[in-house]
PyMOL commands that place a pseudoatom at each C-alpha (Angstrom):
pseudoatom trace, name=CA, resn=UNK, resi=1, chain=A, elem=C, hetatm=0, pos=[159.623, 48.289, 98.528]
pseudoatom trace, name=CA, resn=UNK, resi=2, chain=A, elem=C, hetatm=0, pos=[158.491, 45.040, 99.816]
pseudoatom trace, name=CA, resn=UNK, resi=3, chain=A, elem=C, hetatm=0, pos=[155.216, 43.380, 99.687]
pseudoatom trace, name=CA, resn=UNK, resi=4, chain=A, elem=C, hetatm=0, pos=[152.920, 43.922, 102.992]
pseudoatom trace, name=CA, resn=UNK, resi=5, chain=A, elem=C, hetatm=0, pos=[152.325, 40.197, 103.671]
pseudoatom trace, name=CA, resn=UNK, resi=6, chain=A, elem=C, hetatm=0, pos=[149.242, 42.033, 105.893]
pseudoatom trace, name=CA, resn=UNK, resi=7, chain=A, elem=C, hetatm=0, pos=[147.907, 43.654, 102.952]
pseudoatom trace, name=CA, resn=UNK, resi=8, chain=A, elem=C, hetatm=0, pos=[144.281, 42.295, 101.879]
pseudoatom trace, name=CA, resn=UNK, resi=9, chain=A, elem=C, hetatm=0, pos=[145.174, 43.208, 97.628]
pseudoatom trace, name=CA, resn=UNK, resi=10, chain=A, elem=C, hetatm=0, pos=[149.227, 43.297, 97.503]
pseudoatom trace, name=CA, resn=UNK, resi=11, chain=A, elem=C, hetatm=0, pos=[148.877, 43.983, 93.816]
pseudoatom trace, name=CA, resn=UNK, resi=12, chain=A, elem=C, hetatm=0, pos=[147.762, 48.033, 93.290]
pseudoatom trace, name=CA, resn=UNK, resi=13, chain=A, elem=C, hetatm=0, pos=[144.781, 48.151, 90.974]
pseudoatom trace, name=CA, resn=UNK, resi=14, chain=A, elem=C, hetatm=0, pos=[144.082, 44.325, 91.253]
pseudoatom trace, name=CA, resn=UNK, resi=15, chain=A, elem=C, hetatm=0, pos=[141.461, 43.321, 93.612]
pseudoatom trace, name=CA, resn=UNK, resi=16, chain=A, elem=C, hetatm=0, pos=[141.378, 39.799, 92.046]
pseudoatom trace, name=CA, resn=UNK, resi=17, chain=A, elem=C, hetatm=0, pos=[144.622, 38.800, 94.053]
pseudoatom trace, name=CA, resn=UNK, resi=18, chain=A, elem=C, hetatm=0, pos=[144.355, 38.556, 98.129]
pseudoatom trace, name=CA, resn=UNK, resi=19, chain=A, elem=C, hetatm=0, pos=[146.552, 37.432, 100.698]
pseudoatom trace, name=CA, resn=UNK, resi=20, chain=A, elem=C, hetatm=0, pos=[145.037, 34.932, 102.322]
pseudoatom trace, name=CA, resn=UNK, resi=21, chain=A, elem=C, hetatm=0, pos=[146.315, 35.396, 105.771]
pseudoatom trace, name=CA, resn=UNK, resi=22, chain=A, elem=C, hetatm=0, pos=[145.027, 38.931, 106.205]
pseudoatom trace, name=CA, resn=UNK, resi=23, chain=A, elem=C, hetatm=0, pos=[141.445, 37.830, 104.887]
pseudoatom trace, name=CA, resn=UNK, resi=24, chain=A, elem=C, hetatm=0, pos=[141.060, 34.956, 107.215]
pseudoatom trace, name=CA, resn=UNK, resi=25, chain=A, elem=C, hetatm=0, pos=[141.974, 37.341, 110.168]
pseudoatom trace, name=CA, resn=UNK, resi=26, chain=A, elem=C, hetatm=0, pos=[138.824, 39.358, 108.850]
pseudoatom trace, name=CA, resn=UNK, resi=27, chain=A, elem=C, hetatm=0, pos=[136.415, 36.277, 108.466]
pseudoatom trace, name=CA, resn=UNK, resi=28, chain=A, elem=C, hetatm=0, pos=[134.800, 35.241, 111.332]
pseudoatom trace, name=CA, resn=UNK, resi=29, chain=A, elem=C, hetatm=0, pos=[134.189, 32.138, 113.212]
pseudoatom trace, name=CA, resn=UNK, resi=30, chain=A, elem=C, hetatm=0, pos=[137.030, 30.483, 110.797]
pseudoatom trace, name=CA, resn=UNK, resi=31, chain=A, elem=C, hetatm=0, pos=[139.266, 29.437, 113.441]
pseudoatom trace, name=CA, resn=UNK, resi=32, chain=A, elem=C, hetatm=0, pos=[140.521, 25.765, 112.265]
pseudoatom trace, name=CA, resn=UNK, resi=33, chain=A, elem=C, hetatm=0, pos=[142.320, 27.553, 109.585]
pseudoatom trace, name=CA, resn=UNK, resi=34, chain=A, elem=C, hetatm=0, pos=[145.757, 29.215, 109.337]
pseudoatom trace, name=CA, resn=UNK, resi=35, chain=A, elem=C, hetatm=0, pos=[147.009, 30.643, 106.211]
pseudoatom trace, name=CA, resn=UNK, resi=36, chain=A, elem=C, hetatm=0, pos=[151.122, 31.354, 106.078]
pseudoatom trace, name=CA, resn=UNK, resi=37, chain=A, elem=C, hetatm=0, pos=[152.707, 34.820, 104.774]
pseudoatom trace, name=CA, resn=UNK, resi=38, chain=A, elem=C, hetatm=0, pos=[152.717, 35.838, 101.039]
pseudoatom trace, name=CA, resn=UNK, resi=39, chain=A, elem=C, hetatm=0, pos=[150.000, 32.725, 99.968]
pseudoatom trace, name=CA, resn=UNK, resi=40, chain=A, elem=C, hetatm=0, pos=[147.686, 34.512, 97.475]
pseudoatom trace, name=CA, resn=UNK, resi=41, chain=A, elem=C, hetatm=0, pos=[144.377, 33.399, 95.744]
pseudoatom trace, name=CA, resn=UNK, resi=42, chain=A, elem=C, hetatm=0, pos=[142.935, 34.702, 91.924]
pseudoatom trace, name=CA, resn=UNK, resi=43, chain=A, elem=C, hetatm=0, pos=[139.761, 35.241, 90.622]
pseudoatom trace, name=CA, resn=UNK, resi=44, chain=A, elem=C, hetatm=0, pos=[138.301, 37.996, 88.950]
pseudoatom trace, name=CA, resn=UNK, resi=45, chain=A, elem=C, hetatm=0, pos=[135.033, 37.381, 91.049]
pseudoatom trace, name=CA, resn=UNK, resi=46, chain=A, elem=C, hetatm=0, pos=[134.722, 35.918, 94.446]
pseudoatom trace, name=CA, resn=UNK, resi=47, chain=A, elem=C, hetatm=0, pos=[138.431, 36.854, 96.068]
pseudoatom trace, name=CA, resn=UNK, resi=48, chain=A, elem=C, hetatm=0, pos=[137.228, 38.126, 98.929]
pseudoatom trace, name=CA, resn=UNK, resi=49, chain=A, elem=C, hetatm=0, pos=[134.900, 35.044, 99.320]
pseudoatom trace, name=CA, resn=UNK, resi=50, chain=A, elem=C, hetatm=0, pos=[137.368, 32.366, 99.476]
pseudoatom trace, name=CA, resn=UNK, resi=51, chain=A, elem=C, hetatm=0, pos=[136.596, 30.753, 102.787]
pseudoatom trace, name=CA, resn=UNK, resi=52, chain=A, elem=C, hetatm=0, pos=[133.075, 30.652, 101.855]
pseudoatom trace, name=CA, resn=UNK, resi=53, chain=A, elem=C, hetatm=0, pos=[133.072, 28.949, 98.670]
pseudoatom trace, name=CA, resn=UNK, resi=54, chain=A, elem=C, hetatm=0, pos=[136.249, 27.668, 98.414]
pseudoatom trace, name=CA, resn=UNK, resi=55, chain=A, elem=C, hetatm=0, pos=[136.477, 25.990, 102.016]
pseudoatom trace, name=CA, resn=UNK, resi=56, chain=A, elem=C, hetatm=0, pos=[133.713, 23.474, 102.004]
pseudoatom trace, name=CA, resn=UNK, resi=57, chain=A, elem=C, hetatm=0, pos=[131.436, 21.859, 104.512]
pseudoatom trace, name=CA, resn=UNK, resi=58, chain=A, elem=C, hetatm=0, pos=[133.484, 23.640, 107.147]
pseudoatom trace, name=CA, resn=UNK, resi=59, chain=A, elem=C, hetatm=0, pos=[131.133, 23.104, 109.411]
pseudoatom trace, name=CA, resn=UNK, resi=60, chain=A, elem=C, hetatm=0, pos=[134.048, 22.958, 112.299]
pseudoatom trace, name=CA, resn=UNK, resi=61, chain=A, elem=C, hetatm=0, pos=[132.418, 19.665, 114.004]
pseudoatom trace, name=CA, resn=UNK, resi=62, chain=A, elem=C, hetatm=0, pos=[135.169, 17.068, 113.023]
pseudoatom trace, name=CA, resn=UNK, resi=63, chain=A, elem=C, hetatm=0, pos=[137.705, 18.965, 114.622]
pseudoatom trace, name=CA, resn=UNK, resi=64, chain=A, elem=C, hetatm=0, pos=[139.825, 18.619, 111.611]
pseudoatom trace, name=CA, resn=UNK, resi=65, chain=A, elem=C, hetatm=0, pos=[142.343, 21.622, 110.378]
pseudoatom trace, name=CA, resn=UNK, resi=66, chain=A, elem=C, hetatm=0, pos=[142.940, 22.977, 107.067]
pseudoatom trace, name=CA, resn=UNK, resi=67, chain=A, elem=C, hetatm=0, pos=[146.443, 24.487, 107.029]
pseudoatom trace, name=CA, resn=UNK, resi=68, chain=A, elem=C, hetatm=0, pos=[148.405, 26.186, 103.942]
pseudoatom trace, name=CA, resn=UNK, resi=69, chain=A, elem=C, hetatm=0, pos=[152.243, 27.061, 104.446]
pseudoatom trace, name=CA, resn=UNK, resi=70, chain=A, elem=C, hetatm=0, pos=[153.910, 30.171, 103.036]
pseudoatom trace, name=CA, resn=UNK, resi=71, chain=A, elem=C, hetatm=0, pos=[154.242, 31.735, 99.091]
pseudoatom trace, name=CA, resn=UNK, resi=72, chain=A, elem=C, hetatm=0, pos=[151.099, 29.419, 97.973]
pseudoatom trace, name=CA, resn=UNK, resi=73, chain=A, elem=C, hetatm=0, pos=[149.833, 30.518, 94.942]
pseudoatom trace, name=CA, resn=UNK, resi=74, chain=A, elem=C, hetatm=0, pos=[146.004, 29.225, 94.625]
pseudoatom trace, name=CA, resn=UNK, resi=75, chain=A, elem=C, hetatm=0, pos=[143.818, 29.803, 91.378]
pseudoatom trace, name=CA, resn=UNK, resi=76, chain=A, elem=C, hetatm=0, pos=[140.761, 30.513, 90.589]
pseudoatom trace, name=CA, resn=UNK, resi=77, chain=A, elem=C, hetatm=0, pos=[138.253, 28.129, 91.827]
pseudoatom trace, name=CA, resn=UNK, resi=78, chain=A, elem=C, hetatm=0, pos=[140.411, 25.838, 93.637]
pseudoatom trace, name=CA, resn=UNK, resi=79, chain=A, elem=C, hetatm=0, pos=[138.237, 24.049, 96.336]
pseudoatom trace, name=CA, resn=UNK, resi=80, chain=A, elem=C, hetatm=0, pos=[138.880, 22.212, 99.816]
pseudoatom trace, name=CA, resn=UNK, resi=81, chain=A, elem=C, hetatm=0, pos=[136.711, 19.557, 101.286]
pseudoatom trace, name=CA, resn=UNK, resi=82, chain=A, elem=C, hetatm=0, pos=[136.841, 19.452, 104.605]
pseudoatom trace, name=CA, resn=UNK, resi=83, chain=A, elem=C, hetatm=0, pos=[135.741, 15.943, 106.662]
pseudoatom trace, name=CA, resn=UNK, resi=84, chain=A, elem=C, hetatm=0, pos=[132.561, 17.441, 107.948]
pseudoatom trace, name=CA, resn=UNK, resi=85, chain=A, elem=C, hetatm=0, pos=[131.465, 16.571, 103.988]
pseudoatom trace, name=CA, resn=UNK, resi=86, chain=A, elem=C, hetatm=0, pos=[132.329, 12.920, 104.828]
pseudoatom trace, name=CA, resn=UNK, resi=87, chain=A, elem=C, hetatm=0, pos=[129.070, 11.091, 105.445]
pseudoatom trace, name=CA, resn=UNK, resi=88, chain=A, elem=C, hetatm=0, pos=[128.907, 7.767, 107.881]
pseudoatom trace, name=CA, resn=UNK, resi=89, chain=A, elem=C, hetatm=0, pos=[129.456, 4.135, 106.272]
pseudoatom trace, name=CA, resn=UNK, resi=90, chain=A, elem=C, hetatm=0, pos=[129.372, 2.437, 109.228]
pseudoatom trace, name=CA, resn=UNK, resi=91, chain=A, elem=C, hetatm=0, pos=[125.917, 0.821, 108.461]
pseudoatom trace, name=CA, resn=UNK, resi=92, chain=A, elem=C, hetatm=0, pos=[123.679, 0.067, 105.419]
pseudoatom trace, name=CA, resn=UNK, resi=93, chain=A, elem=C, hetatm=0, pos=[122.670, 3.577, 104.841]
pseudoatom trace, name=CA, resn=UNK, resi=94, chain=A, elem=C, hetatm=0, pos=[124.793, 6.662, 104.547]
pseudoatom trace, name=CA, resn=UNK, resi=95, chain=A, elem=C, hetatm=0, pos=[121.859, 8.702, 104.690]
pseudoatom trace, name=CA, resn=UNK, resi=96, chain=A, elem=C, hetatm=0, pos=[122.277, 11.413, 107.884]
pseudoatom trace, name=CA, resn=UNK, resi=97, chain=A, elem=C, hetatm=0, pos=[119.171, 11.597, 108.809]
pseudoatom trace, name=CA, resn=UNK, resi=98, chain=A, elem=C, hetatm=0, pos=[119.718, 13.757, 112.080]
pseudoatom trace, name=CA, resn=UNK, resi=99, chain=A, elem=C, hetatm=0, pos=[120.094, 17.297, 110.118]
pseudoatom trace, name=CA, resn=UNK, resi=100, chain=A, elem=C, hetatm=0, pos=[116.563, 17.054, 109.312]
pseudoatom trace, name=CA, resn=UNK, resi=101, chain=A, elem=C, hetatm=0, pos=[115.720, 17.251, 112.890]
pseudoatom trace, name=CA, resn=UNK, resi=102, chain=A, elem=C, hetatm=0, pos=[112.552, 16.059, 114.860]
pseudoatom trace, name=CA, resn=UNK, resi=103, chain=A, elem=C, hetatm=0, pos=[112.001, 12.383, 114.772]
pseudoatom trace, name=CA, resn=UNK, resi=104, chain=A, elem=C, hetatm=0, pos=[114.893, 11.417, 113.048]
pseudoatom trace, name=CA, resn=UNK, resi=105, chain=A, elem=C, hetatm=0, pos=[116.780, 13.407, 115.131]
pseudoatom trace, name=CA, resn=UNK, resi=106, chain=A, elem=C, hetatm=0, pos=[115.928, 12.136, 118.178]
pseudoatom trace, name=CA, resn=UNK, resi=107, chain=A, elem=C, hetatm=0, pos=[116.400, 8.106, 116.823]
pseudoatom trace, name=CA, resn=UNK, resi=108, chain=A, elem=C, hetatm=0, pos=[119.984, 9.115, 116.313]
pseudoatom trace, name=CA, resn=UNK, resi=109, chain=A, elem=C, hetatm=0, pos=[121.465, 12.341, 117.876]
pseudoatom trace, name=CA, resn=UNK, resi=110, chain=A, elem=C, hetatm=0, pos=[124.176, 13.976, 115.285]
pseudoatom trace, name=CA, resn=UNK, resi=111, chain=A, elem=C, hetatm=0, pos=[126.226, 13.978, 118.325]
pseudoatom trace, name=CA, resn=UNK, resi=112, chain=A, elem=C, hetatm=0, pos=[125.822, 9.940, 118.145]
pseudoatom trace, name=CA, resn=UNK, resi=113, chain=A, elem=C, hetatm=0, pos=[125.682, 9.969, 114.313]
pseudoatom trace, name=CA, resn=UNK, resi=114, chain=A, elem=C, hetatm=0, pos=[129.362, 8.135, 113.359]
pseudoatom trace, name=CA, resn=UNK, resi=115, chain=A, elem=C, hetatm=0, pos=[130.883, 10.773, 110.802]
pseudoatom trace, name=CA, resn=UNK, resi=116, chain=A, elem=C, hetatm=0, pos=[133.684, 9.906, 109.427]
pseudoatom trace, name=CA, resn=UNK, resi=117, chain=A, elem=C, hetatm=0, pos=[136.805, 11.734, 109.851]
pseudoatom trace, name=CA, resn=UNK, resi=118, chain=A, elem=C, hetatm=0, pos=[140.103, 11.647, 107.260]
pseudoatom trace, name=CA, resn=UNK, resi=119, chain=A, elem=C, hetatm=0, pos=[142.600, 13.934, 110.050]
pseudoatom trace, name=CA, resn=UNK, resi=120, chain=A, elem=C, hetatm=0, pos=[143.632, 17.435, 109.094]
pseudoatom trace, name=CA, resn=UNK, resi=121, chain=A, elem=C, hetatm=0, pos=[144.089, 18.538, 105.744]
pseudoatom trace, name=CA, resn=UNK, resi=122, chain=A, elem=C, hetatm=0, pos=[147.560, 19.982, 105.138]
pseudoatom trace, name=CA, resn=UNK, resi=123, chain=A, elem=C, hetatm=0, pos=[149.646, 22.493, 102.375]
pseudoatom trace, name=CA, resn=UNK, resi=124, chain=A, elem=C, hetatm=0, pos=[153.373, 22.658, 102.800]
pseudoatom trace, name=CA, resn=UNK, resi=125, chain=A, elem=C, hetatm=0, pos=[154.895, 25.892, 101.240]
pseudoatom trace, name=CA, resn=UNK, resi=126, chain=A, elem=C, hetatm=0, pos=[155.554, 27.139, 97.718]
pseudoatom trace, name=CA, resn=UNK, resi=127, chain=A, elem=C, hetatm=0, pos=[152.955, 25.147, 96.342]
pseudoatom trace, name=CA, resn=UNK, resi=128, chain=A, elem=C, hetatm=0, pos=[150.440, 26.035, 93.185]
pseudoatom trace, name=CA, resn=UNK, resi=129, chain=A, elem=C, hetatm=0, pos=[147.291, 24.508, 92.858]
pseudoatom trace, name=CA, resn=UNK, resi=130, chain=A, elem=C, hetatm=0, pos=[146.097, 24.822, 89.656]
pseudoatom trace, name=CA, resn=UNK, resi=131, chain=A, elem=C, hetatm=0, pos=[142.276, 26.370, 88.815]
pseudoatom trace, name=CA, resn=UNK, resi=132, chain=A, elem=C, hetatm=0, pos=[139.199, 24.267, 89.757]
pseudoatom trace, name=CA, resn=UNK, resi=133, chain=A, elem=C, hetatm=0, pos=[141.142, 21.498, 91.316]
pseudoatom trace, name=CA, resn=UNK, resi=134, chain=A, elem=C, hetatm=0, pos=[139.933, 20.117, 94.293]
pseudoatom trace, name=CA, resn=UNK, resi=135, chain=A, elem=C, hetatm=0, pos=[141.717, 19.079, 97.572]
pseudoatom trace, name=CA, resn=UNK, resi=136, chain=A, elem=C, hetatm=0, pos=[139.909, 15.855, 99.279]
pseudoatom trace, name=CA, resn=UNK, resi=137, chain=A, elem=C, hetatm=0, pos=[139.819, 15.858, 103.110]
pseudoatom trace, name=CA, resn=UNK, resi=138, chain=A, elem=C, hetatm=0, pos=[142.927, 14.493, 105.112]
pseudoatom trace, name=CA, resn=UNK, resi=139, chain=A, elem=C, hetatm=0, pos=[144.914, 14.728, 102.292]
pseudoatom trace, name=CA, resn=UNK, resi=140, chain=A, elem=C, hetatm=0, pos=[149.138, 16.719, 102.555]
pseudoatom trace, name=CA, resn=UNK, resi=141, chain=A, elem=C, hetatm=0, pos=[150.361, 18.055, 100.030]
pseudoatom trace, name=CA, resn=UNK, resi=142, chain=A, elem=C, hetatm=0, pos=[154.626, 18.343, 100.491]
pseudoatom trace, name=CA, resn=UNK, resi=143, chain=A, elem=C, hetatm=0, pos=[156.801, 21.833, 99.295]
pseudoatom trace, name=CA, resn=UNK, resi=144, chain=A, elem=C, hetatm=0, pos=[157.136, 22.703, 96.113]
pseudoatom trace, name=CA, resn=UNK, resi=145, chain=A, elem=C, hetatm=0, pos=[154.203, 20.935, 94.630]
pseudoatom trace, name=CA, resn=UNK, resi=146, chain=A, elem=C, hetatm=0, pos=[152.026, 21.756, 91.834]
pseudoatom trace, name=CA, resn=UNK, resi=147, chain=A, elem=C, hetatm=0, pos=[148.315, 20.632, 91.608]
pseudoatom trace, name=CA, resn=UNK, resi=148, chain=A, elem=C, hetatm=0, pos=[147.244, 20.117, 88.049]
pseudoatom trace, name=CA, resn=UNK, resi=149, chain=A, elem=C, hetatm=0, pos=[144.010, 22.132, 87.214]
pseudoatom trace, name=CA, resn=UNK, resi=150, chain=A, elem=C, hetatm=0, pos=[141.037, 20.237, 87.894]
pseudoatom trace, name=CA, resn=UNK, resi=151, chain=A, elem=C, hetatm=0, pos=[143.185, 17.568, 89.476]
pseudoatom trace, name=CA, resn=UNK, resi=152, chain=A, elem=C, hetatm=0, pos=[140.787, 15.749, 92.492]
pseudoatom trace, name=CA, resn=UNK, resi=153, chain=A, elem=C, hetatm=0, pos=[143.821, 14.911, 95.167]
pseudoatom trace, name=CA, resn=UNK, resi=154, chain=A, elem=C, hetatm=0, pos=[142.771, 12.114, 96.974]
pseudoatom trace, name=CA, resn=UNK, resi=155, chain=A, elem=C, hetatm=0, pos=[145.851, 11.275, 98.277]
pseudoatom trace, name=CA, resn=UNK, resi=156, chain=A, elem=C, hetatm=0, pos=[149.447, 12.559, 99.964]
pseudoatom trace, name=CA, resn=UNK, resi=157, chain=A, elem=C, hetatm=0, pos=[151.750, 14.825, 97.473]
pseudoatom trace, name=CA, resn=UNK, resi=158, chain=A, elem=C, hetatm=0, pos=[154.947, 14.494, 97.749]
pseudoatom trace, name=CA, resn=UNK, resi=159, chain=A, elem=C, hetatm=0, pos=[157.503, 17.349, 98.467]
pseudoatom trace, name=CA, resn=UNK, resi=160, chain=A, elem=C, hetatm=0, pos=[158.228, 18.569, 94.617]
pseudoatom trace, name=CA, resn=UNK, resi=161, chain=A, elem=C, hetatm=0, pos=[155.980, 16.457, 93.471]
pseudoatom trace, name=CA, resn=UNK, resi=162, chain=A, elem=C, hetatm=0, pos=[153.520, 17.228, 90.053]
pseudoatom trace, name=CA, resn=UNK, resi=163, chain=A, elem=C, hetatm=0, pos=[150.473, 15.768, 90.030]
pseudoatom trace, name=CA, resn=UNK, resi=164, chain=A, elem=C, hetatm=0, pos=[147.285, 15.577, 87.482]
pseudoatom trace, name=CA, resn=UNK, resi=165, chain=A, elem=C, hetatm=0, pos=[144.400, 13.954, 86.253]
pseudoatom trace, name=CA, resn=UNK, resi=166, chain=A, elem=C, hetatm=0, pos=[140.983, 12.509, 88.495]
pseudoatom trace, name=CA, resn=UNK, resi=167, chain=A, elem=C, hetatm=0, pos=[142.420, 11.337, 90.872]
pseudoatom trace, name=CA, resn=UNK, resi=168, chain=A, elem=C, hetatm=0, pos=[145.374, 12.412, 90.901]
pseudoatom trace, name=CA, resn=UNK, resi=169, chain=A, elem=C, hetatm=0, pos=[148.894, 10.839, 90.466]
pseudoatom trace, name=CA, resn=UNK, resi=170, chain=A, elem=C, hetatm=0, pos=[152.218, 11.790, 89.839]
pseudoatom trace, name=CA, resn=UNK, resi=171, chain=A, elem=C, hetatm=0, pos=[153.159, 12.599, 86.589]
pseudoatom trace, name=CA, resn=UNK, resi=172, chain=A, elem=C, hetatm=0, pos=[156.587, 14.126, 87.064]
pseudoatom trace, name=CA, resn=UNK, resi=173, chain=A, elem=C, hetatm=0, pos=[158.915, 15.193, 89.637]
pseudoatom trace, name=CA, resn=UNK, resi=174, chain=A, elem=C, hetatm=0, pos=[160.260, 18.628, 89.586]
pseudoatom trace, name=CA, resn=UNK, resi=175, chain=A, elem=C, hetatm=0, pos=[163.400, 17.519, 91.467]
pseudoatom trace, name=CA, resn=UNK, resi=176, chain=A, elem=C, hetatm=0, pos=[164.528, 14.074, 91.976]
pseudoatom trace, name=CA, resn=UNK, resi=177, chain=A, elem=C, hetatm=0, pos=[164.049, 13.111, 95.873]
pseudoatom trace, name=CA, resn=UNK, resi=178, chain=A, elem=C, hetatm=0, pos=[167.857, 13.815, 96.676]
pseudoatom trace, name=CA, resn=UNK, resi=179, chain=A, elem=C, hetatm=0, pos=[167.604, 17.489, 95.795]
pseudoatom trace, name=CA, resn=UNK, resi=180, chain=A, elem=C, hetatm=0, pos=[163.769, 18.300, 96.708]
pseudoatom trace, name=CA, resn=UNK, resi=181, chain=A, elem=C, hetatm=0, pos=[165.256, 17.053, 100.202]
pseudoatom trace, name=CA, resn=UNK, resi=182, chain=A, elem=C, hetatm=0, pos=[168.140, 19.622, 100.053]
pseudoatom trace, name=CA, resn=UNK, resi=183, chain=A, elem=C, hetatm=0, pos=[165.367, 22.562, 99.196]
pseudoatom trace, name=CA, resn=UNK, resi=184, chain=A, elem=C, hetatm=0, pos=[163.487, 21.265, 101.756]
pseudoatom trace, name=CA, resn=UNK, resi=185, chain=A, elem=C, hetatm=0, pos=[166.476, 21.700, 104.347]
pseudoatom trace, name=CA, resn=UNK, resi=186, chain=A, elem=C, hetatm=0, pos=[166.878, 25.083, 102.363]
pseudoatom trace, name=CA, resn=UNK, resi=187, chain=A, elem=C, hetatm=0, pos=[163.723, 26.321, 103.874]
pseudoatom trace, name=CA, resn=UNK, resi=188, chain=A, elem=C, hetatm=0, pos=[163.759, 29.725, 101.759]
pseudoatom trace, name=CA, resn=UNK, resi=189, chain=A, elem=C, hetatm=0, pos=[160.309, 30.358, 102.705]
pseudoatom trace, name=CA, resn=UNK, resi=190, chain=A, elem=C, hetatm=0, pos=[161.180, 30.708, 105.996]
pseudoatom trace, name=CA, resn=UNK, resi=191, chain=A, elem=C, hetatm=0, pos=[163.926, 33.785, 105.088]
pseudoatom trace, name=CA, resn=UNK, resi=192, chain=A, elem=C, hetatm=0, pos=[163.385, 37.294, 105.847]
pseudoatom trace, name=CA, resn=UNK, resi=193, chain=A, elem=C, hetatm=0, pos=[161.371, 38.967, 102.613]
pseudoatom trace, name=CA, resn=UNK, resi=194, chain=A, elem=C, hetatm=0, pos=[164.233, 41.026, 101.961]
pseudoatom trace, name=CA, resn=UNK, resi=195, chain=A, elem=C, hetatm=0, pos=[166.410, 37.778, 101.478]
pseudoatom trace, name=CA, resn=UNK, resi=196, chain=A, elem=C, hetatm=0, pos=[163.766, 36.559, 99.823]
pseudoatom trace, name=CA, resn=UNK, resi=197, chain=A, elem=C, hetatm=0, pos=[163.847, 38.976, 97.319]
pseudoatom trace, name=CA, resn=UNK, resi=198, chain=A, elem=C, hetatm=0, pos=[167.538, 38.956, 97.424]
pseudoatom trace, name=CA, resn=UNK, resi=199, chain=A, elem=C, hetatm=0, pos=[167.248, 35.533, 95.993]
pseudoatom trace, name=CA, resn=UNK, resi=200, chain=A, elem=C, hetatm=0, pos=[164.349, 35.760, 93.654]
pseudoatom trace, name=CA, resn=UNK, resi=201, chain=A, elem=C, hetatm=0, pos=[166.681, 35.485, 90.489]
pseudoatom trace, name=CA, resn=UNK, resi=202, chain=A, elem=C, hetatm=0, pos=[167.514, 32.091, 91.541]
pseudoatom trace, name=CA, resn=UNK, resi=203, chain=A, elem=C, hetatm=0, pos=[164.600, 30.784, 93.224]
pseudoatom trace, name=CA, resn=UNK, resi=204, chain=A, elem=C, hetatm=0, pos=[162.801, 31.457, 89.666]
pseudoatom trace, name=CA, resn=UNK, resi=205, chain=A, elem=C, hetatm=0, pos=[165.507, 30.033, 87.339]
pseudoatom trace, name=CA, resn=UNK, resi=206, chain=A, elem=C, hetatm=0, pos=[168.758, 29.193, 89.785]
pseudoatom trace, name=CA, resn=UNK, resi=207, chain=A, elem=C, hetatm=0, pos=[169.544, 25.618, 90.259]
pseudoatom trace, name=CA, resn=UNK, resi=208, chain=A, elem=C, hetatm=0, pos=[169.942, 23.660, 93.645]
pseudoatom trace, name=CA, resn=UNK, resi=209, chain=A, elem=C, hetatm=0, pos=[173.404, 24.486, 94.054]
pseudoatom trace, name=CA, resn=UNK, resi=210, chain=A, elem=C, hetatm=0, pos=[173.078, 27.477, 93.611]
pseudoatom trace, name=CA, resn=UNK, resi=211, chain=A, elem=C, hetatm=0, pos=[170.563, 28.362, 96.409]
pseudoatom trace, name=CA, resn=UNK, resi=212, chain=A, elem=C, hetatm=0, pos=[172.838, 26.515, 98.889]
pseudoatom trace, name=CA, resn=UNK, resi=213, chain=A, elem=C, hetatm=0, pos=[175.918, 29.008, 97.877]
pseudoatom trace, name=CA, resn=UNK, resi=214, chain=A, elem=C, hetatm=0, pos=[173.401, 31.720, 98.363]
pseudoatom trace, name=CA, resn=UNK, resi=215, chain=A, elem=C, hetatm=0, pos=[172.343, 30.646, 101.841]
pseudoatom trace, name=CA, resn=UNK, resi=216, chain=A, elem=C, hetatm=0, pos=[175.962, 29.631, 102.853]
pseudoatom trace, name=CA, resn=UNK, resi=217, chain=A, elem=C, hetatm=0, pos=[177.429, 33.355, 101.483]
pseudoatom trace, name=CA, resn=UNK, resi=218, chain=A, elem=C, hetatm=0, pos=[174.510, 34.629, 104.026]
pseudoatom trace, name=CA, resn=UNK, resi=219, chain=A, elem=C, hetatm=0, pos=[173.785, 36.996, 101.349]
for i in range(1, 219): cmd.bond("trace and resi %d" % i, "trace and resi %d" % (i + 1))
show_as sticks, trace
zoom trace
């Protein structure tokens, strides 16, 4: 039997693991995220809370997205900041005075106040960010990556990329560019689950090659 990708707890008798797609489509008012099928989060905890506490200063007014492909796997405390954190530095202070309303307020309306905003912040698929790291605003992170934990990503990822450390940088590359831009082309994620699952003895320890003979049998 294959997993429900619209099941809330795909694992029986572990209510630490969600799909994240099903729980945003029972959170409201969360509607600059998207989530793809089979990405999960962990923690013992706060599951059920992720776009709460692990979605920050989504406050919606930058306009800015935060979207997360297909088969991520997210750990336990692993945060995104979204640009409505991002405080103005177009002047001497940085101070935003209008959210404490009244006279300050009316000097400099919030909808006049100059936030700053870094653009949408992006996951590819197959991705696994590691527990308590933290995803800065703006930032993409390509396919295949892995987020070291308590990594701070200030900047792009690339596809296959492994990154660490505060902030964080490269440290390895899980495929050298020539074959993480064959997987990409691969597009597994995008398979039926049945294929999928077809295929899970080489997606977990198969080689390159060995995908694309897969995919071109049409197994």
């Amino acid at each position: 039997m294959l997993p429900d990708p619209e099941a809330l707890h795909p694992v029986p008798n572990k209510p630490r693991i969600v799909f994240l797609k099903p729980l945003l489509a029972s959170v409201p008012g969360v509607a600059n995220c998207t989530v793809g099928d089979f990405t999960y989060y962990d923690d013992p905890l706060h599951a059920k809370d992720f776009f709460r506490r692990n979605v920050l200063y989504n406050f919606q007014a930058s306009g800015a997205r935060l979207e997360i492909g297909k088969f991520c796997a997210i750990a336990t405390a692993a945060r995104f900041m979204m640009p409505d954190a991002m405080h103005a530095m177009a002047g001497p202070s940085t101070y935003p005075f209008g959210i404490l309303g009244g006279a300050f307020a009316s000097a400099l309306p919030l909808a006049d106040y100059p936030w700053r905003s870094s653009g949408d912040t992006v996951l590819g698929h197959d991705i696994w960010v590691g527990m308590e790291a933290l995803v800065m605003p703006g930032v993409r992170i390509g396919h295949g990556a892995v987020i070291g934990a308590r990594a701070v990503v200030t900047r792009d990822v690339p596809d296959y990329a492994v990154v660490a450390g505060n902030p964080a940088r490269v440290v390895r590359r899980r495929y050298a560019e020539e074959d993480a831009a064959r997987l990409v082309a691969l597009a597994w994620w995008d398979w039926p689950a049945a294929r999928v699952a077809r295929a899970i003895p080489i997606l977990a320890k198969g080689g390159v090659k060995a995908l694309e003979d897969f995919a071109a049998a049409g197994a």
